[in-house]
C-alpha positions as CSV (number, residue, x, y, z in Angstrom):
1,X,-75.2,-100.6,-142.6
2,X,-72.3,-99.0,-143.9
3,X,-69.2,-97.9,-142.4
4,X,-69.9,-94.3,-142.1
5,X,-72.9,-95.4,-140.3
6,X,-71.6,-97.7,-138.3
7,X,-68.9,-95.2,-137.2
8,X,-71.9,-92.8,-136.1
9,X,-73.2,-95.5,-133.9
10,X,-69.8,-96.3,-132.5
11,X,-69.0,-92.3,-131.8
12,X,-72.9,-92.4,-130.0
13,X,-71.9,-95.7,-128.0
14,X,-68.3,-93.7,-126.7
15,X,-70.6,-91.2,-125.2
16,X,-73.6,-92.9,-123.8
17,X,-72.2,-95.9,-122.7
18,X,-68.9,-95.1,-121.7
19,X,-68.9,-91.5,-120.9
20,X,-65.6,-91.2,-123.1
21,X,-64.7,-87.0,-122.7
22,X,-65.2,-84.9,-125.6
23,X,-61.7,-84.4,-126.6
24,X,-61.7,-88.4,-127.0
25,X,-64.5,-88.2,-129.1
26,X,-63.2,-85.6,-131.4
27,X,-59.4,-87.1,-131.8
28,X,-61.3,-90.1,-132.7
29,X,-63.9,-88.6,-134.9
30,X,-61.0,-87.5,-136.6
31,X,-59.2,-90.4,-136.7
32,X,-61.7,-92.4,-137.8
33,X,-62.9,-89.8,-140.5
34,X,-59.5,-90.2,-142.3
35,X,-59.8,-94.5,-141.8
36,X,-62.7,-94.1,-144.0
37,X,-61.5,-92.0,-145.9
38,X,-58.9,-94.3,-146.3
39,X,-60.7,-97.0,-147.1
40,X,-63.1,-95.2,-149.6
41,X,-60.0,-94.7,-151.6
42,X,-59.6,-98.5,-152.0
43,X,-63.1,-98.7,-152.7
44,X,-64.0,-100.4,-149.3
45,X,-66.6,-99.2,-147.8
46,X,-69.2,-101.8,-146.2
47,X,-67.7,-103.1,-142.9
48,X,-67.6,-106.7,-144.1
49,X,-65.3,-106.2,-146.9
50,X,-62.2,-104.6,-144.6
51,X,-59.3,-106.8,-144.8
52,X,-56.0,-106.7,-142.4
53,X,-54.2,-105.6,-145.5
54,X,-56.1,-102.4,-145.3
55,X,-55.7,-101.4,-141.8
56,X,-51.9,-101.9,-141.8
57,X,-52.1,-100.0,-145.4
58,X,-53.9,-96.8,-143.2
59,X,-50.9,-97.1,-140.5
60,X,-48.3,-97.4,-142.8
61,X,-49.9,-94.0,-144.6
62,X,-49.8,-92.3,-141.5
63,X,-46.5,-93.4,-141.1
64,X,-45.3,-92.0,-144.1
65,X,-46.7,-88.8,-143.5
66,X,-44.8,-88.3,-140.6
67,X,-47.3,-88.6,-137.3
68,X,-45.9,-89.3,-134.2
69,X,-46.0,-92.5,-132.8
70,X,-48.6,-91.2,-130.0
71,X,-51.2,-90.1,-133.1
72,X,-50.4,-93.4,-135.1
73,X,-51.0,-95.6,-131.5
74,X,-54.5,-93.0,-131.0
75,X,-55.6,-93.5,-134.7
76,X,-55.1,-97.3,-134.5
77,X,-56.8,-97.8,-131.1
78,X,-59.7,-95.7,-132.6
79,X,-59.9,-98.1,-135.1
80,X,-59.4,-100.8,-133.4
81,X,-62.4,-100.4,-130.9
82,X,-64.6,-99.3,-133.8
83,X,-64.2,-102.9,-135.3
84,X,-64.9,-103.9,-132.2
85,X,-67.9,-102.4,-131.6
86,X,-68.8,-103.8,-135.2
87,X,-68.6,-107.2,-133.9
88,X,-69.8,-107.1,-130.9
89,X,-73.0,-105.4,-131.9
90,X,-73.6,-107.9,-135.3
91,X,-72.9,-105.6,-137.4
92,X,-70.6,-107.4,-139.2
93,X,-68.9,-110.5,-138.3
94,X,-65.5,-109.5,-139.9
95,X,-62.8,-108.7,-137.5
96,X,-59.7,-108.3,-139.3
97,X,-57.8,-105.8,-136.6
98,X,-58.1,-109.0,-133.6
99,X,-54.9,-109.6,-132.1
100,X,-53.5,-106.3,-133.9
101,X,-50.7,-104.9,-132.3
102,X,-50.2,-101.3,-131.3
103,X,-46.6,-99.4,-131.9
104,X,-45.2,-98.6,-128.6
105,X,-45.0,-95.4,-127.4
106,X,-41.3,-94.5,-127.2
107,X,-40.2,-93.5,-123.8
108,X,-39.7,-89.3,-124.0
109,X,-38.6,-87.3,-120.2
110,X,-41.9,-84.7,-120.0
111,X,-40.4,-81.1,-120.6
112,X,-40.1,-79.4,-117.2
113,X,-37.8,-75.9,-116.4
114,X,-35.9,-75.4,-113.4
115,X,-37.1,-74.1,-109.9
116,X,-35.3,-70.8,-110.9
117,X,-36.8,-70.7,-114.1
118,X,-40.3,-71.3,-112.2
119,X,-39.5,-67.8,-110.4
120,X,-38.5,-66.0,-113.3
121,X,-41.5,-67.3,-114.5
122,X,-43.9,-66.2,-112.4
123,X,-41.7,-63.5,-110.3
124,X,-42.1,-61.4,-113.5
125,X,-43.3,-57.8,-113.8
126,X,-47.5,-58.6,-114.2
127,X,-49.5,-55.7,-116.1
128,X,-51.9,-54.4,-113.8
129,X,-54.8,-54.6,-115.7
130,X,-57.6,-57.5,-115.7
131,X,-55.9,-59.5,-118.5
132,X,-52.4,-58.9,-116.6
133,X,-53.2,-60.5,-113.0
134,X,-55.7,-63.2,-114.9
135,X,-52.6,-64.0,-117.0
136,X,-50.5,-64.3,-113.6
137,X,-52.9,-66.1,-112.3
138,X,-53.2,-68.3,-114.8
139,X,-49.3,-69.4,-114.6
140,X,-49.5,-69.9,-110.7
141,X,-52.3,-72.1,-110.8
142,X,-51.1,-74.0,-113.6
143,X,-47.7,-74.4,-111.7
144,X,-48.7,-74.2,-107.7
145,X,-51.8,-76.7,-108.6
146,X,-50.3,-79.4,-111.6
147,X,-53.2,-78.8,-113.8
148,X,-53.5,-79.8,-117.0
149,X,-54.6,-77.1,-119.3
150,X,-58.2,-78.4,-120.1
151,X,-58.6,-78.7,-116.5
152,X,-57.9,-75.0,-115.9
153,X,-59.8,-74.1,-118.8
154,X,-62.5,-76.0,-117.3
155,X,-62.2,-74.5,-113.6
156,X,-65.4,-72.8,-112.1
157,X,-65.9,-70.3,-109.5
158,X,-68.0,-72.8,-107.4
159,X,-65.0,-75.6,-107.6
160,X,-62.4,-72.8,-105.7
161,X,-62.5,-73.1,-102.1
162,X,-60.6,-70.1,-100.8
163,X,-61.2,-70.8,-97.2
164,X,-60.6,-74.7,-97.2
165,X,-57.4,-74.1,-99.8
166,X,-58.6,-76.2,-101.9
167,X,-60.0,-76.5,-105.6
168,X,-61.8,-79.3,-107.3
169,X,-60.7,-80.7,-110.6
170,X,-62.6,-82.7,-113.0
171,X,-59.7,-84.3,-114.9
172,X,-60.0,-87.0,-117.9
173,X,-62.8,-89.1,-118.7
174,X,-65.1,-86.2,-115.6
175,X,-62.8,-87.7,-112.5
176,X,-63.2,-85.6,-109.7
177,X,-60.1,-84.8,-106.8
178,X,-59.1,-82.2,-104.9
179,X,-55.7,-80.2,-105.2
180,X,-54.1,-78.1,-102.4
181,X,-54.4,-74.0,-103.7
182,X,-51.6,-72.7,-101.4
183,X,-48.8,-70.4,-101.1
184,X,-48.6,-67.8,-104.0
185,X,-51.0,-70.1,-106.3
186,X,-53.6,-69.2,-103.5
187,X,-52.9,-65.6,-103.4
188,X,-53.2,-64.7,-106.5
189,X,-56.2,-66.3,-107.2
190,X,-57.7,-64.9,-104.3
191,X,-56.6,-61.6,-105.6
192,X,-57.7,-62.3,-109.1
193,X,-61.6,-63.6,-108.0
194,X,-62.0,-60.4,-105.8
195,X,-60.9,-57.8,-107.8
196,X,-60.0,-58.4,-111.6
197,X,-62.3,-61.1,-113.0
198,X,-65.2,-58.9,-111.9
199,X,-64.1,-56.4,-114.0
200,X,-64.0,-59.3,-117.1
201,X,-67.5,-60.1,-116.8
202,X,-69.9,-58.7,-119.2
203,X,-73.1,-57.2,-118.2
204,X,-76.2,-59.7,-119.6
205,X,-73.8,-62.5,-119.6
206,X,-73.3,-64.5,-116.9
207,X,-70.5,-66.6,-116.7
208,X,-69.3,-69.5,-114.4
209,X,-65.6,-70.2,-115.7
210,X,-62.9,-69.0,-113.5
211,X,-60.3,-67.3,-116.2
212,X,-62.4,-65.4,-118.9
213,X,-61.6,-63.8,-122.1
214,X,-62.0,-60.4,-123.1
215,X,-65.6,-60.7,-124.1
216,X,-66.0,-62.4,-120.9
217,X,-66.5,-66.1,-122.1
218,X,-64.5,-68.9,-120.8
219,X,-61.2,-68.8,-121.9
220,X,-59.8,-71.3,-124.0
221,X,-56.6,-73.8,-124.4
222,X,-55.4,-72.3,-127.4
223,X,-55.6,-68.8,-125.7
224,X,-53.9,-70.2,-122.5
225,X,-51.2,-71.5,-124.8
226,X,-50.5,-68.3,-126.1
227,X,-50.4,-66.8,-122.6
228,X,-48.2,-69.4,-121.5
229,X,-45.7,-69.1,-124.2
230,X,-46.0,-65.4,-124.4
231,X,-44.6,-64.7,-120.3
232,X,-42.3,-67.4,-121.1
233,X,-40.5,-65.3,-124.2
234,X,-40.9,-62.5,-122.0
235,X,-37.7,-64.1,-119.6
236,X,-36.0,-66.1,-121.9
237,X,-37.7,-69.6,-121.8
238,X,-38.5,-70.0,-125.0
239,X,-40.7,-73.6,-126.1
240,X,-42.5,-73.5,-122.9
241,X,-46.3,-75.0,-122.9
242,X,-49.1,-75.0,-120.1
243,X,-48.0,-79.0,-119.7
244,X,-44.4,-78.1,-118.9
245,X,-45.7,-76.2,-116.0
246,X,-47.7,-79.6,-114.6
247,X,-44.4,-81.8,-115.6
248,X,-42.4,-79.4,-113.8
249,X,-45.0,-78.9,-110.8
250,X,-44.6,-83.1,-110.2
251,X,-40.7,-82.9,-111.0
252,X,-40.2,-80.2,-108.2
253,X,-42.4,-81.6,-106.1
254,X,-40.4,-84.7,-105.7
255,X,-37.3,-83.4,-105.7
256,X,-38.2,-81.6,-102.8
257,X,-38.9,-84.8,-100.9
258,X,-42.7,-85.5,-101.1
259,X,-44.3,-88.7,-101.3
260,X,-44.9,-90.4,-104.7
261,X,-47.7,-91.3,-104.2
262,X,-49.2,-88.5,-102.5
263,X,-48.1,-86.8,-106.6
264,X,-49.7,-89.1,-108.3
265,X,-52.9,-88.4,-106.7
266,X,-52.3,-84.5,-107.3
267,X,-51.8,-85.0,-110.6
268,X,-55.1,-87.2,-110.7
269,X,-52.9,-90.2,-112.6
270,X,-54.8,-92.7,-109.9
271,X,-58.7,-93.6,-110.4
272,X,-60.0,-91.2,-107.9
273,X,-63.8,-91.1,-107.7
274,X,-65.5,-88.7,-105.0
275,X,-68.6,-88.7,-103.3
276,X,-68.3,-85.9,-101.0
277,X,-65.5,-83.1,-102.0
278,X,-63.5,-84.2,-99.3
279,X,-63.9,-87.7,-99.0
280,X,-60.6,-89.2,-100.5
281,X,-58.3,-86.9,-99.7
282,X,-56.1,-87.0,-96.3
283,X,-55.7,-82.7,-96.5
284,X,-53.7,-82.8,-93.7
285,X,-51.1,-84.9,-95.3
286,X,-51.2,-84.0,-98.4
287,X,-51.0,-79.7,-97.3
288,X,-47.7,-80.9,-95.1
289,X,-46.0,-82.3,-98.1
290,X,-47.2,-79.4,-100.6
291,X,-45.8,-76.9,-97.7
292,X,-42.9,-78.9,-97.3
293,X,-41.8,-79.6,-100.7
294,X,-43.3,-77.1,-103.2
295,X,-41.1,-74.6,-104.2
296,X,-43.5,-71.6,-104.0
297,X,-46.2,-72.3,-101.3
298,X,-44.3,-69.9,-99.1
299,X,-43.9,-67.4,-101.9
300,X,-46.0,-64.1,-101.4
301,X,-46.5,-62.6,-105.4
302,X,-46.3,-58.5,-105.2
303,X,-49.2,-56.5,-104.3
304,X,-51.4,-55.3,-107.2
């Protein structure tokens, strides 16, 4: 077997056996295409003839071309669980990345704007149009809720639950929790569902995504991007990105006195696995420290 096959069989192993998420199939379908790559261009390409030599060659390429740390630790772990894989399924009995160190992440404070930057933000002048009050919406949920931006993207009408204040998230690697949907965040989407996506849908094409495009497909993390960055311009925050919104929905949240804890679990950083929708969660506990310590679950957005 070659390596490009053996890097098929690995890819299929990520999926089936580990239920790895897409996006950490493709980042290391990626990486792993330019390892081989790599490795082609030194003539290697049967799994038993890799050396250690060749593997701190690829890092030390990407390196040089200037990747971040984050894509050089990725790339490396990619490949280091690939020759893994090799091993432990007899591929190959060559193991030249054991007991190969990864570069440490250097330690970087997550981009967050200020509380009054939060209601510039989303205190802005909405157009009242379909697009408009999706885009609002978009920006209170991504703020009032901590989500990150595939997880929006991701969000389906069934996984809102208007009356319980809830919505279910499936975060990284398909964890489910449950986040609060309160204060403004809940209004708007309440407004939004009843009255503007409606009008997004297109006839013959059903749709179960929450925040739809113009053709009335699921919306995607490039477009929320865009959205996000656009508003932003719009009152003078320039740089902004959907994940500043979930750093800066954590940051306020314990500055304004909630439990650690209690944030960690919003953000879905814990391993929280659920049963039942409501099974993990204490709501009561968790609603009094949202109402208590988020910055706009008292804030009422203006009519449409």
């Amino acid at each position: 077997m070659d390596l490009a096959q053996a890097r098929d069989e690995y890819l299929g192993y990520l999926i089936i056996e580990r239920g790895s998420s897409e996006n950490t199939i493709e980042a290391y379908g990626r990486d792993l295409a330019r390892y081989l790559e790599y490795l082609s261009g030194r003539g290697v390409t049967a799994p038993g003839y890799v050396t250690r030599q060749d593997v701190e060659g690829f890092a030390a390429q990407l390196v040089d071309e200037g990747k971040a740390s984050s894509s050089v630790q990725r790339a490396l772990s990619a490949v280091k669980g690939f020759h893994r894989f090799m091993v432990t399924e007899q591929i190959t009995q060559n193991f030249p990345t054991a007991d190969l160190p990864l570069p440490k992440k250097p330690e970087r404070l997550p981009d967050v704007i200020s509380i009054s930057q939060a209601a510039r933000l989303l205190d802005q002048s909405f157009p009242q149009t379909p697009a408009g009050q999706r885009d609002r919406t978009i920006l209170e949920v991504l703020y009032g809720c901590g989500l990150r931006v595939s997880e929006l993207c991701g969000l389906n009408v069934r996984d809102v639950y208007l009356q319980e204040e809830v919505v279910r998230v499936f975060g990284k690697g398909s964890k489910e929790r449950v986040v609060p949907l309160l204060g403004s965040a809940k209004e708007s989407v309440e407004a939004y569902l009843g009255q503007w996506r409606p009008q997004l849908l297109k006839a013959g094409r059903p749709e179960s995504a929450v925040f739809l495009n113009a053709r009335g497909g699921r919306l995607t993390r490039m477009s929320v991007d865009t959205i996000v960055r656009k508003y932003g311009s719009y009152v003078g925050i320039e740089g902004i990105h959907p994940h500043t919104l979930r750093h800066s929905f954590a940051t306020h949240l314990l500055e304004g006195g909630a439990d650690l804890r209690v944030v960690q679990e919003l953000l879905g950083h814990s391993s929280i696995s659920t049963t039942q929708i409501y099974s993990h969660v204490d709501r009561a506990h968790v609603r009094w420290d949202y109402l208590t310590a988020h910055p706009r679950a008292h804030v009422h957005p203006s009519a449409p």
